[in-house]
C-alpha positions as CSV (number, residue, x, y, z in Angstrom):
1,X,-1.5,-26.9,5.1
2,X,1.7,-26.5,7.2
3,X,2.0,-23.4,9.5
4,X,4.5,-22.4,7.4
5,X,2.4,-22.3,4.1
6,X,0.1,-20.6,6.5
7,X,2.9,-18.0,7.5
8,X,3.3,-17.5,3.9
9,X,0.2,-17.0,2.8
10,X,-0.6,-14.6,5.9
11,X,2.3,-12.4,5.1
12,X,1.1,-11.9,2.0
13,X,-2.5,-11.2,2.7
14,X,-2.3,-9.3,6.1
15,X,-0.4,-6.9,8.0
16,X,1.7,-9.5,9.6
17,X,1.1,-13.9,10.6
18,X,0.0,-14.7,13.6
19,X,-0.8,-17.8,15.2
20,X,-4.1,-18.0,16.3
21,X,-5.2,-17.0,12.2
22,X,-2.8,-19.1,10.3
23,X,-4.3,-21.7,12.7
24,X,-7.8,-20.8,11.4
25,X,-6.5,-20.7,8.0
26,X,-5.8,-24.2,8.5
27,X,-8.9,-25.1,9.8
28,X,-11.3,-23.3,6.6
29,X,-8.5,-23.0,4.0
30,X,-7.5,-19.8,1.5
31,X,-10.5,-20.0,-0.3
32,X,-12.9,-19.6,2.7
33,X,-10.9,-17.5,4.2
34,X,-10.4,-14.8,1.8
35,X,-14.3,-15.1,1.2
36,X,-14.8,-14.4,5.1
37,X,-12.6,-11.0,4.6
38,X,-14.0,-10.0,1.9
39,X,-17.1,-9.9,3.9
40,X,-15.6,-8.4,6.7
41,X,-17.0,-4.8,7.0
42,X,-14.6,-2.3,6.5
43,X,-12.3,-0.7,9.4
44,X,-12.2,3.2,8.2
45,X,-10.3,6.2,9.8
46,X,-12.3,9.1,9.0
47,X,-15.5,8.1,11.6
48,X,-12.4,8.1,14.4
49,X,-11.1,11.5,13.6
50,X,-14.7,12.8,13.7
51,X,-14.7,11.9,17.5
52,X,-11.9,14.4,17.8
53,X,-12.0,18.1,18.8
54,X,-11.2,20.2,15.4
55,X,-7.4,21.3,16.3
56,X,-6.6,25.2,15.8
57,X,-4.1,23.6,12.7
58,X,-5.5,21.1,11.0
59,X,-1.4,18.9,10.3
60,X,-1.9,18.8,14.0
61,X,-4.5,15.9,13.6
62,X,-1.9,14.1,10.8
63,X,-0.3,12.0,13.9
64,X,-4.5,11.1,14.7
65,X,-5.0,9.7,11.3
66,X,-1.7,7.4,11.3
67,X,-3.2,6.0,14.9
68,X,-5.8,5.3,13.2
69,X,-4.2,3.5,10.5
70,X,-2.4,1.6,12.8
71,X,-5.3,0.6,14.9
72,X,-6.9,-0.6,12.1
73,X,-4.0,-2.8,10.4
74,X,-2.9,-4.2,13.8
75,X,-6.5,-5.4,15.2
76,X,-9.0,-4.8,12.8
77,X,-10.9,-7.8,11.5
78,X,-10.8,-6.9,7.9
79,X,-7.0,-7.8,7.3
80,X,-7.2,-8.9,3.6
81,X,-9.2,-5.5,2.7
82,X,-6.5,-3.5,4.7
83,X,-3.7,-4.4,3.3
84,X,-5.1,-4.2,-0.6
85,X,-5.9,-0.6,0.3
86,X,-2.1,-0.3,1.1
87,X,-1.3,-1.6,-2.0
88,X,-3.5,0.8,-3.9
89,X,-2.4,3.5,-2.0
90,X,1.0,2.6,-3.4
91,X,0.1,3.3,-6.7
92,X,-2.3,5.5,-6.5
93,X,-0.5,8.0,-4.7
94,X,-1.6,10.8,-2.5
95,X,0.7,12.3,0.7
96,X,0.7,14.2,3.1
97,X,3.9,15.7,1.9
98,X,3.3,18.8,0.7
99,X,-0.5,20.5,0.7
100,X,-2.4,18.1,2.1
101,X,-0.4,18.6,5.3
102,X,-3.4,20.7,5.9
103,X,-5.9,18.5,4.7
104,X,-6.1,15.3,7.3
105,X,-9.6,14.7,7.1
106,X,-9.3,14.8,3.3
107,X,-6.4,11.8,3.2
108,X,-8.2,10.2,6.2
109,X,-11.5,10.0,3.4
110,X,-9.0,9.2,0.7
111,X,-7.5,5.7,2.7
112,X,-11.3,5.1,3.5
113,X,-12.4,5.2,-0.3
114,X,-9.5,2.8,-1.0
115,X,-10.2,0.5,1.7
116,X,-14.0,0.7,0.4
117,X,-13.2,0.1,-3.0
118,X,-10.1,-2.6,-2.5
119,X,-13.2,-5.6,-3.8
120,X,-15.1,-3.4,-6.1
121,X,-14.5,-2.8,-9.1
122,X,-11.9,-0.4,-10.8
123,X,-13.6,1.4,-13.1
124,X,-15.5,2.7,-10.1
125,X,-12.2,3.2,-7.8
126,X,-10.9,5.1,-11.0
127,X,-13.4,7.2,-10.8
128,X,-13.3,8.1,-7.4
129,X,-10.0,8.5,-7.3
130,X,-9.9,11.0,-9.7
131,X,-13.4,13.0,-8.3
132,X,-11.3,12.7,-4.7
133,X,-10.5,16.3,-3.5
134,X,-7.1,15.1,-2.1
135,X,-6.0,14.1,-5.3
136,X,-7.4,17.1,-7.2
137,X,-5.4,19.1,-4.6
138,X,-1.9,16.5,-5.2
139,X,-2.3,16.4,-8.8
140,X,-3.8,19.8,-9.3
141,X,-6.4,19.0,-11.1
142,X,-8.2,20.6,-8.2
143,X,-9.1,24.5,-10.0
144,X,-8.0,23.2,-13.7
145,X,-9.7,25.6,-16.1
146,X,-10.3,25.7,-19.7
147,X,-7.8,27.5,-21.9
148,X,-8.0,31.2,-21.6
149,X,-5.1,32.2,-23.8
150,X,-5.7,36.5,-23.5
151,X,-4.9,35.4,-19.5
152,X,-2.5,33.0,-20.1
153,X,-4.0,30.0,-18.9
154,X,-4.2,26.5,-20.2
155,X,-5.2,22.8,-19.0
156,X,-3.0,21.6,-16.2
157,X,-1.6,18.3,-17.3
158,X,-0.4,16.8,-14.5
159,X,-3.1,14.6,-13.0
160,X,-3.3,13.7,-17.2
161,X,-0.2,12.8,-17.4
162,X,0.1,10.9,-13.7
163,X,-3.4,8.8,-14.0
164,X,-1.8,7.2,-17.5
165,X,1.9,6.6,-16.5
166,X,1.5,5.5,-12.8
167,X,-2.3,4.4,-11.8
168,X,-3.6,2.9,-15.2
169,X,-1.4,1.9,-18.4
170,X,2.2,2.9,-17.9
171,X,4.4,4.2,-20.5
172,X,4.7,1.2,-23.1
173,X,2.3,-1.1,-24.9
174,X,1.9,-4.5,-23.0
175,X,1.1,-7.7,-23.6
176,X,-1.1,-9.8,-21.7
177,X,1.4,-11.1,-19.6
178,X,3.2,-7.8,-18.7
179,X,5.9,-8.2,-21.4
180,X,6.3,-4.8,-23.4
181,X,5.2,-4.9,-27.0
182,X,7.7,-4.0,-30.2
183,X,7.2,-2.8,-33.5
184,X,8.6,-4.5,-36.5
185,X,11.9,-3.1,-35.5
186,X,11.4,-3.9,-32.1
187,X,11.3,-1.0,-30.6
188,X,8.5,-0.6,-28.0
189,X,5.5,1.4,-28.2
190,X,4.4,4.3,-26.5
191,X,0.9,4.3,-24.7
192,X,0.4,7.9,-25.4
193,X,1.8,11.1,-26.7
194,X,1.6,15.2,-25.9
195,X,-1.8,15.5,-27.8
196,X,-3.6,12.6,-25.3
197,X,-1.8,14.3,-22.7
198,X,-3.4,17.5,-23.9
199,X,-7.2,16.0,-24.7
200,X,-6.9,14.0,-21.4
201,X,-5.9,17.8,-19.6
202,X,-9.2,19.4,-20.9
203,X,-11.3,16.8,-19.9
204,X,-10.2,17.1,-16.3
205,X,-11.0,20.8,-16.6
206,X,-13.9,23.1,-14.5
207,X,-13.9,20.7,-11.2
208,X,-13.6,22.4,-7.9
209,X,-14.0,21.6,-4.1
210,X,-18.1,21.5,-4.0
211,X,-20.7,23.8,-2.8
212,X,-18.7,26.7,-3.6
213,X,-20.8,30.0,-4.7
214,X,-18.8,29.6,-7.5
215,X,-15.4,28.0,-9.2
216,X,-13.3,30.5,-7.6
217,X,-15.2,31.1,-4.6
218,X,-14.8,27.2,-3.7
219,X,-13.2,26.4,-0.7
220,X,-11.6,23.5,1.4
221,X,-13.6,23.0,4.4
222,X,-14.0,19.5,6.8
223,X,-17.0,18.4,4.3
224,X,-15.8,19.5,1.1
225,X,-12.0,17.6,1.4
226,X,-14.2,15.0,1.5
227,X,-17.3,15.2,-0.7
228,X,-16.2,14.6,-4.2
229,X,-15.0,17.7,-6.5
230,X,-18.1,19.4,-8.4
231,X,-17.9,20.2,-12.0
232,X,-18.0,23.9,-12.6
233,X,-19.5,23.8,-16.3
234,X,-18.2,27.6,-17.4
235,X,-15.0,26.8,-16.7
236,X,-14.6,23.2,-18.5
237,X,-13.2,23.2,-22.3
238,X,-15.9,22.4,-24.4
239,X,-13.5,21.6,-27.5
240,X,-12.9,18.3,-29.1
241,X,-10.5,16.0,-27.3
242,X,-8.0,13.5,-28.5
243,X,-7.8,10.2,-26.2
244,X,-6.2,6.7,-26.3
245,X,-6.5,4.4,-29.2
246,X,-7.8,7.4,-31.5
247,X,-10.9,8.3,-29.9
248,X,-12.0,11.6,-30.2
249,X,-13.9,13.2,-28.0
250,X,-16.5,15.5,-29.6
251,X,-16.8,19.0,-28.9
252,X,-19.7,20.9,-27.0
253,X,-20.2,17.8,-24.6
254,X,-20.9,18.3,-20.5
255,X,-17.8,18.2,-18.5
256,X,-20.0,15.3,-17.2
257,X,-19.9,13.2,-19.5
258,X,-16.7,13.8,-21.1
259,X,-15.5,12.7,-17.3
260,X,-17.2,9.1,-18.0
261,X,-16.3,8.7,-21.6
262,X,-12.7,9.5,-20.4
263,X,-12.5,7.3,-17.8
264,X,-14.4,4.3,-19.9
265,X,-11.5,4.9,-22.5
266,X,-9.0,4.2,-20.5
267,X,-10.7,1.4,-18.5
268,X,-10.7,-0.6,-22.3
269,X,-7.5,0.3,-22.8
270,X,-5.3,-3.5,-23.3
271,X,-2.8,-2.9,-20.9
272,X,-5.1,-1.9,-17.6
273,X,-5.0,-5.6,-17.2
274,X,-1.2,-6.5,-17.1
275,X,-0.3,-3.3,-15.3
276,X,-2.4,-3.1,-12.3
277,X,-2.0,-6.9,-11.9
278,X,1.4,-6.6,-12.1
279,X,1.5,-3.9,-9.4
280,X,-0.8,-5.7,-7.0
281,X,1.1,-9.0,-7.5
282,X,4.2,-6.6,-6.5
283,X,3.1,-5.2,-3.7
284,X,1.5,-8.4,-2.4
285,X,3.3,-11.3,-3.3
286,X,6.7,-11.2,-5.3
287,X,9.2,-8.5,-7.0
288,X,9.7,-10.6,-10.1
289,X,6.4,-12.2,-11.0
290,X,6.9,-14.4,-13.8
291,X,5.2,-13.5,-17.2
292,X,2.4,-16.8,-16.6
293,X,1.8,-15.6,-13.8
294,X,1.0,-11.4,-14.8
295,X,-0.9,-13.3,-17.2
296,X,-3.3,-15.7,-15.9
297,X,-4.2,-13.0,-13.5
298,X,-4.8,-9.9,-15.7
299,X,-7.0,-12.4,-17.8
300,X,-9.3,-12.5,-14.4
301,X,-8.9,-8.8,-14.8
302,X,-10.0,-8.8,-18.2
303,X,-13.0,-11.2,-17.3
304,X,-13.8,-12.9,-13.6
305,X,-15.8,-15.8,-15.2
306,X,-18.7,-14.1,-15.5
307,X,-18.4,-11.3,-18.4
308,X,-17.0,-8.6,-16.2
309,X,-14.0,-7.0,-16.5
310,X,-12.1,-5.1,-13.7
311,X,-13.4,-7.0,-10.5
312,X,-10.7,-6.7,-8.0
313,X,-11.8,-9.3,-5.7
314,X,-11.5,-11.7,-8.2
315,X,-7.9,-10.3,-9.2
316,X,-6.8,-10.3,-5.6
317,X,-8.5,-13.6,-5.0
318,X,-6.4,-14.8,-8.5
319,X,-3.0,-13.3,-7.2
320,X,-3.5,-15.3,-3.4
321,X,-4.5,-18.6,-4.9
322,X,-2.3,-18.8,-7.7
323,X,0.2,-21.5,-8.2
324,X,3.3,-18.8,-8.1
325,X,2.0,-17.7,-4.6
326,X,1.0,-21.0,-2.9
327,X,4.6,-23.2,-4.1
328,X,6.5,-23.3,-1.2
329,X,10.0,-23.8,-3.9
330,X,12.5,-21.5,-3.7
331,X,14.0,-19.6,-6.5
332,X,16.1,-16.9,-7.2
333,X,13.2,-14.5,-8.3
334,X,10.7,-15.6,-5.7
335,X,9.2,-13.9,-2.7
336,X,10.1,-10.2,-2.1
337,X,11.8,-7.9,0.5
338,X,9.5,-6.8,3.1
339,X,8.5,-3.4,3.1
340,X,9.9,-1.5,6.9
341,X,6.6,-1.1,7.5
342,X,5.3,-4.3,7.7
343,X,8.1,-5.6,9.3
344,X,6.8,-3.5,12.0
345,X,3.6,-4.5,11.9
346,X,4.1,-8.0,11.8
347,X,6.1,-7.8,15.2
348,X,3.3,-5.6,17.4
349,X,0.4,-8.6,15.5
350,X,2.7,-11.2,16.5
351,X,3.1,-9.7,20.5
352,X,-0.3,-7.6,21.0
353,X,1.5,-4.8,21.1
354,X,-0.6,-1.7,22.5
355,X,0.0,1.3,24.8
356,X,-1.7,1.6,27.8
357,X,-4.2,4.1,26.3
358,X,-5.2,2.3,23.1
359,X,-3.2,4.7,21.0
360,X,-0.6,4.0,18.1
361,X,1.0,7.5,18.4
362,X,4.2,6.9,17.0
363,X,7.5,9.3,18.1
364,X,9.2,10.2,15.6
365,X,7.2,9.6,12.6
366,X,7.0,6.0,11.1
367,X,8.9,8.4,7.9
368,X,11.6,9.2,10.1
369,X,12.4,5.5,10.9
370,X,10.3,3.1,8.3
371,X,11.2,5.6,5.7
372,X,7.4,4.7,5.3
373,X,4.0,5.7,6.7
374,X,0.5,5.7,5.8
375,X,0.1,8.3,2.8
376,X,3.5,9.9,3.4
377,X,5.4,9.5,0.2
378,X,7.6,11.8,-0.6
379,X,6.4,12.0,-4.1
380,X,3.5,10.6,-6.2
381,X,6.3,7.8,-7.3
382,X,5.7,6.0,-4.2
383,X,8.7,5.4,-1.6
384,X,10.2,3.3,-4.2
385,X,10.2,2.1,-8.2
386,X,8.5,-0.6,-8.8
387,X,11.6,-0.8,-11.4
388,X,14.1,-0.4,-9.0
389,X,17.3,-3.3,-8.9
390,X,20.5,-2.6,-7.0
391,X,23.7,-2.4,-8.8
392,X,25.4,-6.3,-8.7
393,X,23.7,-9.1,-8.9
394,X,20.1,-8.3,-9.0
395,X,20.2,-6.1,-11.7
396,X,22.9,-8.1,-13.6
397,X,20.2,-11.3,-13.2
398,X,17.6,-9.3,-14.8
399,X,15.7,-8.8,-11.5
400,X,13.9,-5.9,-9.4
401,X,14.0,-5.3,-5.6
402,X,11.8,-2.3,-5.0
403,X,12.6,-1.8,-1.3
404,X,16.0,-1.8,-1.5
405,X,15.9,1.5,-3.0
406,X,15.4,2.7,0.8
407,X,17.1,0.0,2.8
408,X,20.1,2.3,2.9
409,X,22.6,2.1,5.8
410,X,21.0,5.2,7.6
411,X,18.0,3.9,7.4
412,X,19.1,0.1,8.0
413,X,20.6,1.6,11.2
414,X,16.9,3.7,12.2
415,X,15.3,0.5,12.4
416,X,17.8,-1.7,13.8
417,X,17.8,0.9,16.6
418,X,13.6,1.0,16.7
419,X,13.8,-3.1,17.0
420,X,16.3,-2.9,19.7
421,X,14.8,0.0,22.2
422,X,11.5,-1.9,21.3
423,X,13.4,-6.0,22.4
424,X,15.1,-4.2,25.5
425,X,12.9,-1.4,26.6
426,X,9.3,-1.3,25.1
427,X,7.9,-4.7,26.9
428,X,5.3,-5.8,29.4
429,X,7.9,-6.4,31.7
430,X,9.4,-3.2,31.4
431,X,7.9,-0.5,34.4
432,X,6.9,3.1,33.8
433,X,6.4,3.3,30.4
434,X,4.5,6.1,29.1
435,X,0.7,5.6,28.3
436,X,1.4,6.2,25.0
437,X,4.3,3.9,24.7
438,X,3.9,0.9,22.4
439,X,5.3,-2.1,23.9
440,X,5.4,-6.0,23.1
441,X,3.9,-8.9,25.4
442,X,6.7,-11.2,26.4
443,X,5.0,-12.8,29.6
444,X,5.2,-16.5,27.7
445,X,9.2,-15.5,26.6
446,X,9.7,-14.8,30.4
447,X,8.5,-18.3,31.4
448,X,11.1,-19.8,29.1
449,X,14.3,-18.2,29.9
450,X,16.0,-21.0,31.4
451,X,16.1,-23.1,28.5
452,X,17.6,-20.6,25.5
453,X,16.4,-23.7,22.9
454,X,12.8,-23.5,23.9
455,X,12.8,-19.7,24.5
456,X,14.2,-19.1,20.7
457,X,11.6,-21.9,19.6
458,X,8.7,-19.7,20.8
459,X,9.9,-16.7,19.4
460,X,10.9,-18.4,15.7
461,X,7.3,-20.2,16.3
462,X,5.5,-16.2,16.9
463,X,7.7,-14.4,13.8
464,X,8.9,-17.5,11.5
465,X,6.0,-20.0,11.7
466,X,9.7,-22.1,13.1
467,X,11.7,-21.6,10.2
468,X,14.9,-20.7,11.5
469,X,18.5,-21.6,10.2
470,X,21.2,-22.9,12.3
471,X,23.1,-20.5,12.0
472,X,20.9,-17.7,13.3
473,X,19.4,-20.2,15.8
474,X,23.0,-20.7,17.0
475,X,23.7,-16.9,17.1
476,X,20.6,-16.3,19.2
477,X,21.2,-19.2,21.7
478,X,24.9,-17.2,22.1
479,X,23.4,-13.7,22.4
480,X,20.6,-15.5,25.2
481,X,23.5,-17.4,27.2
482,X,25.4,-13.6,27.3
483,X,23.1,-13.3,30.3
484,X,22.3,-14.5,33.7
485,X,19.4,-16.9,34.1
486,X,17.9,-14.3,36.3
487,X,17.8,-11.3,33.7
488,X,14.9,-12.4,32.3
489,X,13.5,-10.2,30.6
490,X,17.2,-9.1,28.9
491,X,17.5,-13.2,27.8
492,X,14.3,-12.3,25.9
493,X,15.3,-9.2,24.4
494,X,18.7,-10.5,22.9
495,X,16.8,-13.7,21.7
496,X,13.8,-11.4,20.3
497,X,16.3,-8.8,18.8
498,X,18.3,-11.0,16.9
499,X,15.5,-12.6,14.9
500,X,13.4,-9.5,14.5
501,X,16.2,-7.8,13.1
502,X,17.4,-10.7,10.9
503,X,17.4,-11.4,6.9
504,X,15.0,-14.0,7.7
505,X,12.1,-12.1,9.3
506,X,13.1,-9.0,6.9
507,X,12.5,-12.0,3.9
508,X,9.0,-12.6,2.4
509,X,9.4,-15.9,0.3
């Protein structure tokens, strides 16, 4: 394996490459090495924030919980389970936009269950998804009661509606392979109608926030956002329930286990398969997977090799290792934009960034720049469609680019300007930072400075496992030669800039 294939692979199945693990990957190959992560214990957030002092507002501990995301994706050990629970979180949404502003040890227990559940299996992470308080609260399925028609009341449908469109099936009929189904006049199929809509919204009826006197004397505490909702049984509909592929719930069964039998109908449904491996493959690997490859790995979905069906290590192992992700060819279709965010985190992974007091307290908020941050959507669509293509080109080829949708010129310009004051400013030669300030080691860059070739070497080496065109190599070595030998640290930052703020480093391929 070349460092680049190593680059490649890294980029896909960490936070950021770097050289010291792409050189291990080398050494032990994928296989091994996604085997090693997966047995990684996992880095969680929620242990941190306990170490805390309870703030007189709870949002003012929102800014502890994204430390401790970053603390974990930058240096913890479990990389490969890190950045699946990013994925998930992607499409199984919750944010702190909104309610949950006042709920941080709630989403800090949400990432946790998602970074705990990012091997098992999904019928399990369904599950706790859905028994989460943070989602009850987002989705409002938190406090859902039967239908009370003399007081106007009937089944909230939103979490319903959201589990089947956005976490599970989607709105169409698929085939294995992701492709939508058609009927004999080829028209495609819808998953579901207003009646499962309806018999899904009185099954997710009569939970609450636990250990509550009572339904409506159940209350958000620091244990209860966590602990998983508790089914209130007088206030869960008890009628018969229409569900996917004509199943029928009977009437008169426990809010229990009309929960399970739920959840296990939509677990069989056909197209779990093709669309969760389609989003995974989306968020990990490429924005236009081809229809082999959705389909080789929701066949893993449907079966790992051993009878069991839903066992995401085996579909995240399936998406790493398959011949889609490994080929180094380029293609119109291939590789993906990187998301802002992990742009960011590749750069602080490839320099040991870190304040001088441990913390990743980031000023303004990572939304503000990134248009991105750990469980800060602004809705429960994500920061962008998984559907989204720009108008031209992309969209007139038939293809998607997800991030585009917010790599607008404002935002474009944010994060030029974070990648600048973070090349010229932010750096271990720079004095009098704060103790909060993140900055990037360049003590190897300052060593180099005399020889613009060798410095922009080390730097493509650290961000581009040394693939870098002549034409930004040539840019670079103009930018560097801009300044006296004896500005050091400045021939750094114009070399440094350039690159981190190219097409290439913002290119996953």
């Amino acid at each position: 394996m070349s460092m680049a294939e190593a680059f490649r692979f890294l980029n896909q199945a960490t936070f950021g490459a770097t050289e010291a693990e792409a050189r291990e990957l080398i050494d032990i190959g994928i296989e091994d090495w996604i085997d090693r992560q997966v047995a990684q214990p996992a880095s969680l957030q929620l242990p941190y924030l306990n170490t805390l002092p309870v703030p007189e507002r709870p949002p003012q501990l929102q800014p502890d919980r994204v430390d401790a995301w970053f603390r974990n994706v930058i240096d913890g050990p479990d990389q490969l389970r890190q950045r699946v629970a990013f994925a998930l979180s992607q499409i199984m949404v919750v944010s702190d936009v909104g309610a949950l502003r006042q709920a941080p040890y709630g989403l800090a227990g949400y990432y946790d269950m998602l970074v705990e559940n990012a091997f098992g299996n999904f019928r399990d992470l369904l599950e706790d998804v859905t028994l989460h308080p943070s989602m009850g609260v987002y989705l409002s399925m938190l406090g859902n009661q039967r239908a009370d028609p003399g007081r106007n009341i009937s089944p909230d449908e939103n979490y319903a509606r959201e589990m089947m469109q956005l976490f599970t099936i989607g709105l169409v009929e698929l085939n294995l392979d992701g492709t939508a189904r058609t009927d004999a006049q080829g028209r495609e199929i819808p998953t579901y109608n207003q009646d499962i809509i309806e018999g899904f919204a009185h099954v997710f009826t009569g939970w609450n926030y636990a250990e509550g006197a009572n339904f409506n004397r159940a209350r958000r505490t620091i244990p209860t956002q966590i602990m998983p909702m508790e089914l209130y049984p007088d206030y869960h509909s008890t009628e018969s329930k229409q569900l996917l592929n004509g199943i029928q719930l009977p009437e008169g069964q426990s809010g229990l286990q009309d929960l399970e039998d739920a959840l296990d109908n939509v677990f069989a449904h056909a197209n779990v398969g093709p669309f969760i491996s389609t989003r995974l493959i989306e968020r990990l690997v490429t924005s236009n997977p081809t229809p082999g490859y959705v389909a080789r790995v929701a066949s893993t979905f449907n079966d790992n090799g051993s009878g069991v069906r839903g066992d995401l290590q085996a579909v995240v192992k399936a998406i790493l290792m398959d011949e889609e992700a490994r080929t180094s060819a380029v293609t119109s279709s291939s590789g993906k934009l990187k998301e802002p965010l992990l742009r960011l985190t590749q750069l602080w992974r490839a320099y040991d960034a870190r304040s001088a007091d441990g913390t990743y307290v980031f000023r303004p908020s990572t939304n503000d720049v990134f248009a991105q941050g750990p469980l800060q959507s602004p809705s429960v669509f994500n920061f962008f469609s998984p559907f989204y293509a720009p108008p031209g080109e992309i969209v007139n080829a038939g293809l998607t680019a997800p991030e585009l949708q917010i790599a607008t010129e404002f935002q474009n310009t944010l994060i030029t300007n974070y990648f600048y004051q973070q090349a010229f400013r932010r750096h271990s030669d720079r004095a009098n930072l704060r103790s909060d300030e993140v900055f990037v080691d360049i003590s190897e860059e300052l060593t180099l400075v005399a020889n613009p070739d060798s410095l922009i070497d080390r730097i493509a080496d650290k961000l581009l496992a040394g693939e870098i065109s002549p034409t930004l190599r040539e840019q670079a070595r103009e930018m560097v030669e801009t300044r006296e030998v004896d500005s050091a640290a400045a021939r750094v930052a114009e070399a440094l800039f350039l690159i981190v703020s190219s097409p290439e480093f913002a290119r996953q391929h």
